[in-house]
Backbone as JSON Lines, residues from 0, in Angstrom:
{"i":0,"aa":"X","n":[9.55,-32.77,-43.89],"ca":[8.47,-33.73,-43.65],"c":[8.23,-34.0,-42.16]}
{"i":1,"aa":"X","n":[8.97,-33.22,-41.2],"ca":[9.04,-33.53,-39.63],"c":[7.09,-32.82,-39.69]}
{"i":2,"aa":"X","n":[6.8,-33.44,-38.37],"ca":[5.37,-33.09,-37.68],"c":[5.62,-33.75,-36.02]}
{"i":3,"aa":"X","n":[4.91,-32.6,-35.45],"ca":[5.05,-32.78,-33.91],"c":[3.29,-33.72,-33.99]}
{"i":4,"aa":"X","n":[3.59,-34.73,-32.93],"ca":[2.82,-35.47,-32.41],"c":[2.8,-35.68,-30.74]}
{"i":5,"aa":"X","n":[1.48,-34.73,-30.36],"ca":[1.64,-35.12,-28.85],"c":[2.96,-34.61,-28.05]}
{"i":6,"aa":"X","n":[3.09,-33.24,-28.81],"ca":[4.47,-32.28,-28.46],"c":[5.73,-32.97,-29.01]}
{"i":7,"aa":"X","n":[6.01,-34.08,-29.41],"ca":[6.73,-34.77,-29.66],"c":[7.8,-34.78,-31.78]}
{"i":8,"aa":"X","n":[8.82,-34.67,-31.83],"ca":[8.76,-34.22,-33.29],"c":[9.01,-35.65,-33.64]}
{"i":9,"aa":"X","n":[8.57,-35.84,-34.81],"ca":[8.48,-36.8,-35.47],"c":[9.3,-37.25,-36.68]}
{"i":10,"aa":"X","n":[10.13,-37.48,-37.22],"ca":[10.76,-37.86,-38.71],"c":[9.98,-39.22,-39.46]}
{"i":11,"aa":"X","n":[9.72,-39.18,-40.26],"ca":[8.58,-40.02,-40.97],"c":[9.88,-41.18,-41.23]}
{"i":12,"aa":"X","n":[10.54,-40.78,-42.24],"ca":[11.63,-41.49,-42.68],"c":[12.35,-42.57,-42.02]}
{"i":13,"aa":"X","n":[12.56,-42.2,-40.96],"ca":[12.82,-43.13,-39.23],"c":[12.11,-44.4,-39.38]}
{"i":14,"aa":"X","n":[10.72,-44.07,-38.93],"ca":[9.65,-45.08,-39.01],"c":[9.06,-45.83,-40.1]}
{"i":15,"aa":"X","n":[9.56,-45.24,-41.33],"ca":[9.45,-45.97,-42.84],"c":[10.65,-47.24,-42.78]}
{"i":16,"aa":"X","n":[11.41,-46.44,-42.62],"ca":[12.7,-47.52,-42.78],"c":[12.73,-48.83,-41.32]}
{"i":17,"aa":"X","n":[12.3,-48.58,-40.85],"ca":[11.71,-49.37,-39.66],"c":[10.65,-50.8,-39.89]}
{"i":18,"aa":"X","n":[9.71,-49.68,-40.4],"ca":[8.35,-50.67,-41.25],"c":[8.78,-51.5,-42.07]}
{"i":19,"aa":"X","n":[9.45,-50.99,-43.2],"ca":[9.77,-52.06,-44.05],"c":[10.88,-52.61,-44.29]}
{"i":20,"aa":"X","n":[11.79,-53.14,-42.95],"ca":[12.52,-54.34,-42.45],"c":[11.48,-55.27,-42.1]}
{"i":21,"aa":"X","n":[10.11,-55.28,-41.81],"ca":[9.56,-56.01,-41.28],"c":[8.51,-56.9,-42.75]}
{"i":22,"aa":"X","n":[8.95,-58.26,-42.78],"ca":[8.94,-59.17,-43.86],"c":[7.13,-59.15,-44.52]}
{"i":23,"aa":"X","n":[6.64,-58.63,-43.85],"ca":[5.21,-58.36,-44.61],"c":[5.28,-56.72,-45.14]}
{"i":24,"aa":"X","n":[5.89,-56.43,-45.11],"ca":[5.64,-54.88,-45.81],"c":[6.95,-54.21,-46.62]}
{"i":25,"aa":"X","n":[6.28,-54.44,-48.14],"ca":[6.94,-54.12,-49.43],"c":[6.99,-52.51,-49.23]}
{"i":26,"aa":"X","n":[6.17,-52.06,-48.7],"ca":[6.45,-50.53,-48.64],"c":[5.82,-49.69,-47.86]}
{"i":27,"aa":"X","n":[6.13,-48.38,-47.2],"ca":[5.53,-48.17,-46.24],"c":[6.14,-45.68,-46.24]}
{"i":28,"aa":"X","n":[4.95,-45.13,-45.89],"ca":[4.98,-43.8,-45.69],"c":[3.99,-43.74,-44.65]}
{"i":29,"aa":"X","n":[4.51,-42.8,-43.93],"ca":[4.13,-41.94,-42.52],"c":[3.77,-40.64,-42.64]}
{"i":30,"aa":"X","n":[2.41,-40.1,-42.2],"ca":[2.25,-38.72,-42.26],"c":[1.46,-38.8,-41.11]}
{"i":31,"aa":"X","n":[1.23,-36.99,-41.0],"ca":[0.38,-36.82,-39.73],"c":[-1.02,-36.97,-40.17]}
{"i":32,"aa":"X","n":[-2.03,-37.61,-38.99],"ca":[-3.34,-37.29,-38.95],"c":[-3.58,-36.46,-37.88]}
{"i":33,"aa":"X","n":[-4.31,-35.16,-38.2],"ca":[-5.14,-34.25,-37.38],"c":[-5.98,-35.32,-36.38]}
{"i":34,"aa":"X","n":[-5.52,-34.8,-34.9],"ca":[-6.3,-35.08,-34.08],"c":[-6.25,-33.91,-33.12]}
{"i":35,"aa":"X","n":[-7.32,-33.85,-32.27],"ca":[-7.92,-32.59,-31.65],"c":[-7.11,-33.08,-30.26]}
{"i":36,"aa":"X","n":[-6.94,-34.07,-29.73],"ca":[-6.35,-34.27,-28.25],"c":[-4.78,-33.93,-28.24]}
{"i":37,"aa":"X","n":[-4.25,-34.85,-29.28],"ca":[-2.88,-34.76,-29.58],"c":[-1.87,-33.69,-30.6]}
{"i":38,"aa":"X","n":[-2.96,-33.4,-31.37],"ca":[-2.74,-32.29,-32.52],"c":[-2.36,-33.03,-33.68]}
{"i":39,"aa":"X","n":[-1.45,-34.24,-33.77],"ca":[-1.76,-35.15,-34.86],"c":[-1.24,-36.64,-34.07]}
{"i":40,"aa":"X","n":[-1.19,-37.64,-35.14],"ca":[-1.04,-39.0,-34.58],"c":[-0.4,-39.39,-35.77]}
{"i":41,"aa":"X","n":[0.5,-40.34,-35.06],"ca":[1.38,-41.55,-36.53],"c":[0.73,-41.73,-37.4]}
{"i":42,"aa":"X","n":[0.11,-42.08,-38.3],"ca":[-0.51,-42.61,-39.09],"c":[0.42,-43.39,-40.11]}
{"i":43,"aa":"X","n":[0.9,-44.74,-40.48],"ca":[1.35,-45.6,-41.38],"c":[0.45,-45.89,-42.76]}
{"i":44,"aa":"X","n":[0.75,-45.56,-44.05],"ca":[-0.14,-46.25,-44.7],"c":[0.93,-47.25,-45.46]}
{"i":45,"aa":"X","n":[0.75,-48.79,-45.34],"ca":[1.42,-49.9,-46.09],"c":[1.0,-50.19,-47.22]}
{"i":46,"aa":"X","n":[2.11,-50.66,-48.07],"ca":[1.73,-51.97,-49.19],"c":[2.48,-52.99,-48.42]}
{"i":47,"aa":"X","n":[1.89,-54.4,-48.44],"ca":[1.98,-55.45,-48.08],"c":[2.81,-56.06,-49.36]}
{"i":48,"aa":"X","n":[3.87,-57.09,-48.74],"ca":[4.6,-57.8,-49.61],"c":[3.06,-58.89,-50.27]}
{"i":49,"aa":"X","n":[3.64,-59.53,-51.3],"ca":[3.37,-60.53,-52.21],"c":[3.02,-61.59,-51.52]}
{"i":50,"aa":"X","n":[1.62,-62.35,-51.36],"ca":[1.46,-63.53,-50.85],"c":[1.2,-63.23,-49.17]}
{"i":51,"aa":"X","n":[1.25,-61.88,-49.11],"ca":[0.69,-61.64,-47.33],"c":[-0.6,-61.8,-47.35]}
{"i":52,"aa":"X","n":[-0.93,-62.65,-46.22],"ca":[-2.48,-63.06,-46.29],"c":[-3.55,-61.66,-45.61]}
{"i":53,"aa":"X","n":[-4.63,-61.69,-46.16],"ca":[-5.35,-60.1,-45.23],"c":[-6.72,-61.11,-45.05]}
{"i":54,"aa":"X","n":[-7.33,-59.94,-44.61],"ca":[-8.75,-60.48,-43.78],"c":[-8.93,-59.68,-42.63]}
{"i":55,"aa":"X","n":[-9.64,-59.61,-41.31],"ca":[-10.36,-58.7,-40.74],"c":[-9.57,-59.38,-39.59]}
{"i":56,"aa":"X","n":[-9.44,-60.6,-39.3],"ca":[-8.95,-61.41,-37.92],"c":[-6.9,-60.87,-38.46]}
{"i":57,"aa":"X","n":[-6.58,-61.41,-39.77],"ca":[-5.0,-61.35,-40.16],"c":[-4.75,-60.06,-40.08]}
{"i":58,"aa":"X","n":[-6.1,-59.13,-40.18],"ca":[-4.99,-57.49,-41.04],"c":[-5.02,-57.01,-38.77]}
{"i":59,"aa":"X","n":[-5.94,-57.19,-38.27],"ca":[-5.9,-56.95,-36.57],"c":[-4.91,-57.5,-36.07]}
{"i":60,"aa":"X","n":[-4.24,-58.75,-35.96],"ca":[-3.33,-59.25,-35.84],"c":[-1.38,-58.62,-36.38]}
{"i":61,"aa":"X","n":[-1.74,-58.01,-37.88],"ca":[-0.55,-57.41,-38.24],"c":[-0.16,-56.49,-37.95]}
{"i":62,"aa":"X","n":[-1.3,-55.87,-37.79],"ca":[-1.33,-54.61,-37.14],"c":[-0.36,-54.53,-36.01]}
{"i":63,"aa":"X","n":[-1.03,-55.09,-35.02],"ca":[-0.57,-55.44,-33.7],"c":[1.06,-55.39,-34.06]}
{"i":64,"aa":"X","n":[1.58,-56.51,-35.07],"ca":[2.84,-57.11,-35.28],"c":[3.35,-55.68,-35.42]}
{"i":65,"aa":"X","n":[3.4,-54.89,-36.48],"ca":[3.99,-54.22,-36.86],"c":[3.89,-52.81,-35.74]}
{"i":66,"aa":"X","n":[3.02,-52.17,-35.13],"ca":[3.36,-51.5,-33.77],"c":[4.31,-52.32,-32.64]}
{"i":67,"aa":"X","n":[4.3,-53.33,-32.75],"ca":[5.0,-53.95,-31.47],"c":[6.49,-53.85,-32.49]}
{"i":68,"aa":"X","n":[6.51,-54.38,-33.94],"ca":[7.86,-54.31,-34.51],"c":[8.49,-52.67,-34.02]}
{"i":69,"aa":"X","n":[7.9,-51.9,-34.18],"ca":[8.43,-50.24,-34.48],"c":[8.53,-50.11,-32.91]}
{"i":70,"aa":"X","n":[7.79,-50.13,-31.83],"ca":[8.11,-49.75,-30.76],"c":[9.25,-50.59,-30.09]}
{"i":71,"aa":"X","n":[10.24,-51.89,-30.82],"ca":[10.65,-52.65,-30.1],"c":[12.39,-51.97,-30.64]}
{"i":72,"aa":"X","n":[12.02,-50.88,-31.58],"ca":[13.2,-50.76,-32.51],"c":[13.29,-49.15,-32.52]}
{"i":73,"aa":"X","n":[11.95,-48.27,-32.02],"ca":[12.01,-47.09,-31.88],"c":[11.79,-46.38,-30.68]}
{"i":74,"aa":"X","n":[11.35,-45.09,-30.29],"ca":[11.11,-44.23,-29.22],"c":[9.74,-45.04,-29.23]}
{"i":75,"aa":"X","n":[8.99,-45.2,-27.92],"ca":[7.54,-45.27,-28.05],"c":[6.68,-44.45,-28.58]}
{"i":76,"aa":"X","n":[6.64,-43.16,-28.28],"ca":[5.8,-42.32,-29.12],"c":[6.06,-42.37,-30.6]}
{"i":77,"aa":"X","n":[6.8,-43.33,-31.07],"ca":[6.9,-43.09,-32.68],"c":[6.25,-43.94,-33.39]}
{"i":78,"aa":"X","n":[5.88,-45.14,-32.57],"ca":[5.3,-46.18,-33.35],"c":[3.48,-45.62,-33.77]}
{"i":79,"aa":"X","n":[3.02,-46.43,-34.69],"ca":[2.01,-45.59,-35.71],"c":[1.07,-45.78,-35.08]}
{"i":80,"aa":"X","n":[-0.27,-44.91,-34.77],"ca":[-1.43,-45.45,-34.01],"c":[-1.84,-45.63,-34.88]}
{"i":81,"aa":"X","n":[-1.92,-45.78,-36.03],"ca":[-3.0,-45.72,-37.22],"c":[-2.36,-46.21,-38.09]}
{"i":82,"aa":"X","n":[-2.7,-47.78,-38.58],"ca":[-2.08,-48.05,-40.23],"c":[-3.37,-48.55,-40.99]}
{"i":83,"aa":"X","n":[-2.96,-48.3,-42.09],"ca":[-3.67,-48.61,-42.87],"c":[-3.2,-48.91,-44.51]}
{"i":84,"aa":"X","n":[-3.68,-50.31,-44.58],"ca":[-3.3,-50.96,-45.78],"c":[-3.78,-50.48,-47.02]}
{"i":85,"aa":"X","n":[-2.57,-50.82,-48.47],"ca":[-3.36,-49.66,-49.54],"c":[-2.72,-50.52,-50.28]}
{"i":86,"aa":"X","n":[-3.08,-50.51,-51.42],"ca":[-2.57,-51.33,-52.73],"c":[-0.84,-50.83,-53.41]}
{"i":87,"aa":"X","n":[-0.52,-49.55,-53.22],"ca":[-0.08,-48.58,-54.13],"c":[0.16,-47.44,-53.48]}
{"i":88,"aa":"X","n":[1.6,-47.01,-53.29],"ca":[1.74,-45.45,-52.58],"c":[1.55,-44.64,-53.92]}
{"i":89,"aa":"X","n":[1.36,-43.28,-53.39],"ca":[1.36,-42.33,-54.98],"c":[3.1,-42.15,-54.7]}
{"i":90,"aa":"X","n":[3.3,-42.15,-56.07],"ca":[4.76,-42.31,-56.1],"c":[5.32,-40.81,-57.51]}
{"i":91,"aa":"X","n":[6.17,-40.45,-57.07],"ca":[6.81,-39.35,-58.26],"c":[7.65,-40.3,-59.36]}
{"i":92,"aa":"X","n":[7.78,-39.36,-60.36],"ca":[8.28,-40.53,-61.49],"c":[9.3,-40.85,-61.51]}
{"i":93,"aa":"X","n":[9.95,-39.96,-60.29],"ca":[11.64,-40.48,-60.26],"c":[11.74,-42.05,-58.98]}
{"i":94,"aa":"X","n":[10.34,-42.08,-58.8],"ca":[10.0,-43.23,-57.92],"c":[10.04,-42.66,-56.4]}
{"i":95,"aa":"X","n":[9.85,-41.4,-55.6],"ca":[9.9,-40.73,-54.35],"c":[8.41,-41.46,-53.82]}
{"i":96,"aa":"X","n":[8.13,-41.33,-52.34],"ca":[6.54,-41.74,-52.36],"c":[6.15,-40.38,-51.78]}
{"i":97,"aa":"X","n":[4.83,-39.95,-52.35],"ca":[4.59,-37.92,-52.48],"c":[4.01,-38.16,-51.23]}
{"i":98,"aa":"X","n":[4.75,-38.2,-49.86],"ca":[3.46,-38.19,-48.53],"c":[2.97,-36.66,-48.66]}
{"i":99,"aa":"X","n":[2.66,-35.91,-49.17],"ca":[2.2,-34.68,-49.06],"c":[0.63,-35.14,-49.88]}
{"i":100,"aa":"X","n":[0.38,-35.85,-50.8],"ca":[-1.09,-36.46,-51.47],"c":[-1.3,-37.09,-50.04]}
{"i":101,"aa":"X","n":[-0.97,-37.78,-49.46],"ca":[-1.4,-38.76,-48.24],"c":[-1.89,-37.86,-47.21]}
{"i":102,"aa":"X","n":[-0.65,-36.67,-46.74],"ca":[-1.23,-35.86,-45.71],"c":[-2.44,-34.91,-46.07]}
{"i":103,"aa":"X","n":[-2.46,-34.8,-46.97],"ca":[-3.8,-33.96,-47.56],"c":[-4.79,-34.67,-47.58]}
{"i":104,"aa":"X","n":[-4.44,-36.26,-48.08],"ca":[-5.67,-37.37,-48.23],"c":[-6.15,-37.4,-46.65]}
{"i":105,"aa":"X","n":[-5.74,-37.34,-45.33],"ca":[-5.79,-37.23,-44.37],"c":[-6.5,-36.16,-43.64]}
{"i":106,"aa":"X","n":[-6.05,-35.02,-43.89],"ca":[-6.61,-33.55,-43.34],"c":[-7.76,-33.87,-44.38]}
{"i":107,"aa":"X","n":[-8.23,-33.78,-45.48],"ca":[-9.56,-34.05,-46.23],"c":[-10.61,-34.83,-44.75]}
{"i":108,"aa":"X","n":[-10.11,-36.37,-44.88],"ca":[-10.98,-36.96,-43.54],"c":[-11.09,-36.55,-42.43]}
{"i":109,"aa":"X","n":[-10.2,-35.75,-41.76],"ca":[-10.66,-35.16,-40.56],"c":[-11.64,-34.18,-40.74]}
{"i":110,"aa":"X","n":[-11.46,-32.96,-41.92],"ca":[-12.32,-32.25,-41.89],"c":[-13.86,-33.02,-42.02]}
{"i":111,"aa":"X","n":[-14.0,-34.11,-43.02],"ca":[-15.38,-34.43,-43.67],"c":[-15.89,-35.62,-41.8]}
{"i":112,"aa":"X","n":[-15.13,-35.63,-40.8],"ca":[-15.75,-36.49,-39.51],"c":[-16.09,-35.61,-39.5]}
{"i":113,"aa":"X","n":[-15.7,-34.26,-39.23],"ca":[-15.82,-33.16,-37.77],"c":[-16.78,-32.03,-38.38]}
């Protein structure tokens, strides 16, 4: 599941277990997003614990929280440029979360910008 970011290698797993020490996030997977400058970028997608408040001013704000959490606890280049909140990881039935649906859900959007 490693991906180089910005020449840099990446372990997803690292930064999962990172994310969700942090008391708003019930769960959390890392994959690459295709980008043309860097070749890919962090990308986080969360489930939010129970009773976390969202909105457009709260989810900008958590954001913030949770890059400043990961860079205060990881390498800098590891923390996520990109999160994004989701109801539900796709999960295998032995309960794994499949980041390979996510990284595909990903390469899909880059191709359909560009």
């Amino acid at each position: 599941d490693m991906f180089k970011a910005a020449g840099y290698r990446i372990g997803p797993s690292e930064i999962e277990n990172c994310l969700v020490k942090h008391p708003a996030v019930a769960n959390a997977a890392v994959v690459p997003k295709p980008d043309a400058e860097r070749g890919n970028l962090v990308k986080a997608f969360i489930v939010l614990t129970e009773g976390t408040q969202r909105g457009a001013d709260r989810d900008a704000a958590l954001i913030a929280a949770l890059q400043q959490h990961v860079r205060g606890l990881l390498a800098p280049y590891e923390y996520p440029k990109e999160i994004e909140f989701i109801d539900a990881l796709p999960m295998t039935t032995t309960g794994k979360v499949q980041r390979r649906v996510l990284r595909l859900m990903e390469e899909e959007r880059a191709k359909n910008a560009a």
